[in-house]
N, C-alpha and C positions, 0 to 999 in steps of 0.2 A: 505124686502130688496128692492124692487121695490119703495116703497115710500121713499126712503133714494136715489135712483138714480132720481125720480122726483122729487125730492124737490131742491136737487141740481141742478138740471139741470135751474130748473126755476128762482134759483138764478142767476145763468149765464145770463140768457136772460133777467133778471131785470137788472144786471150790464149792461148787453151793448144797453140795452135803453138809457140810463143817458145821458144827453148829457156830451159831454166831452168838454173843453177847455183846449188850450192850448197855449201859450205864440208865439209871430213866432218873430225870430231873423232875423234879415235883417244886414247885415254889408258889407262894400265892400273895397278893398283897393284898391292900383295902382299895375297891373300888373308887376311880375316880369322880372328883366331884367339882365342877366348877364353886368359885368361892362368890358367896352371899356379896350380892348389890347394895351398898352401904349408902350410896349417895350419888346422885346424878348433879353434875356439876352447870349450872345454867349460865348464858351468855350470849353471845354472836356467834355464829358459825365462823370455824376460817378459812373452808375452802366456796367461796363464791365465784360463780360462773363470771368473772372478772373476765372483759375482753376489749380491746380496741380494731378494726380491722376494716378492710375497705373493700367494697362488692367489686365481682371482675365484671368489668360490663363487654359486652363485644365488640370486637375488634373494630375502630375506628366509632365508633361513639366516642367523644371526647365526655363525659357527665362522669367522676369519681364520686361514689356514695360511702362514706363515712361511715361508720357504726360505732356506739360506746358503751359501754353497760358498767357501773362501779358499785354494785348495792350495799359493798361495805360500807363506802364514804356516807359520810353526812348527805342528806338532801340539799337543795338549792344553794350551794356556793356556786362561784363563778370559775368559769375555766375558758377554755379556748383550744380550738384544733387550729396550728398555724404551718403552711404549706411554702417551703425554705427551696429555693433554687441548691445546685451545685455547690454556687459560689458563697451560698448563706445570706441570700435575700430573701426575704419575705416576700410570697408574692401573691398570698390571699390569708386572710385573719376569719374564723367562722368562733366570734364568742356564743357562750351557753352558761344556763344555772342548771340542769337536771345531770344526776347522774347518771342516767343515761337516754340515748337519745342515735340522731339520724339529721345528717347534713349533708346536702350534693354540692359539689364543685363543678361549672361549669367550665371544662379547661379550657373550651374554645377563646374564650374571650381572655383571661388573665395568663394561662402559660402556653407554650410552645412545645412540640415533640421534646422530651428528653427527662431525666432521670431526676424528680423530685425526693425530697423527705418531708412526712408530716409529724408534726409533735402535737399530743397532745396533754396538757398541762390540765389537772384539776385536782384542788386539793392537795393530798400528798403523792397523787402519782402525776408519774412522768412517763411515756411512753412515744416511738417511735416510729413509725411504718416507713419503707420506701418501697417508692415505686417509679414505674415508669410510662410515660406517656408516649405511644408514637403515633404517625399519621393515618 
């Protein structure tokens, strides 16, 4: 067993006798350089903190709070968040002119436990929430 680790070994120490060559690369080019700022192009931004969405309130508080923000759109046009049964009733209308803003739904009074959708319409958008009510 010992002469199977010395024999090896001594092959090792033959290989890195050898001399070794090896090729060397040399290459160089022109450092890089980002290219000259010719023009800043001015406008609107087009990613705006755009959102529609509704507070979770706790558990058996019936009050839904609305939220909307559109700062692309125009100021003061008119819109509306409109709150659609199941079946596609309408069962509370909250109009508005600001792009954005904060409305509460008192669900006590206008809906029942169960599984609403609200749209809300302004301008050019159109957007959707669903949620659900329970007791």
């Amino acid at each position: 067993m010992m002469t199977k680790f010395a024999a090896g070994g001594a092959i090792i120490l033959g290989l890195c006798a050898l001399p070794v060559s090896a090729d060397k690369v040399s290459a160089s080019s022109h450092a890089f350089s980002f290219p000259a700022f010719t023009a800043v192009k001015q406008g609107t931004v087009v990613a705006h903190p755009s959102y529609f969405k509704f507070l979770q309130n706790p558990a058996g508080a019936r009050v839904m709070t609305f939220m909307w923000s559109f700062p692309a759109q125009p100021a003061m046009q008119r819109g509306s968040i409109t709150v659609y049964s199941l079946r596609g009733q309408a069962v509370k209308s909250f109009p508005f002119t600001g792009s954005s803003g904060m409305v509460k739904w008192n669900a006590v009074k206008d809906g029942a436990p169960g599984i609403y959708v609200a749209r809300l319409v302004y301008g050019s958008v159109r957007q959707n929430i669903r949620m659900m009510l329970c007791n």
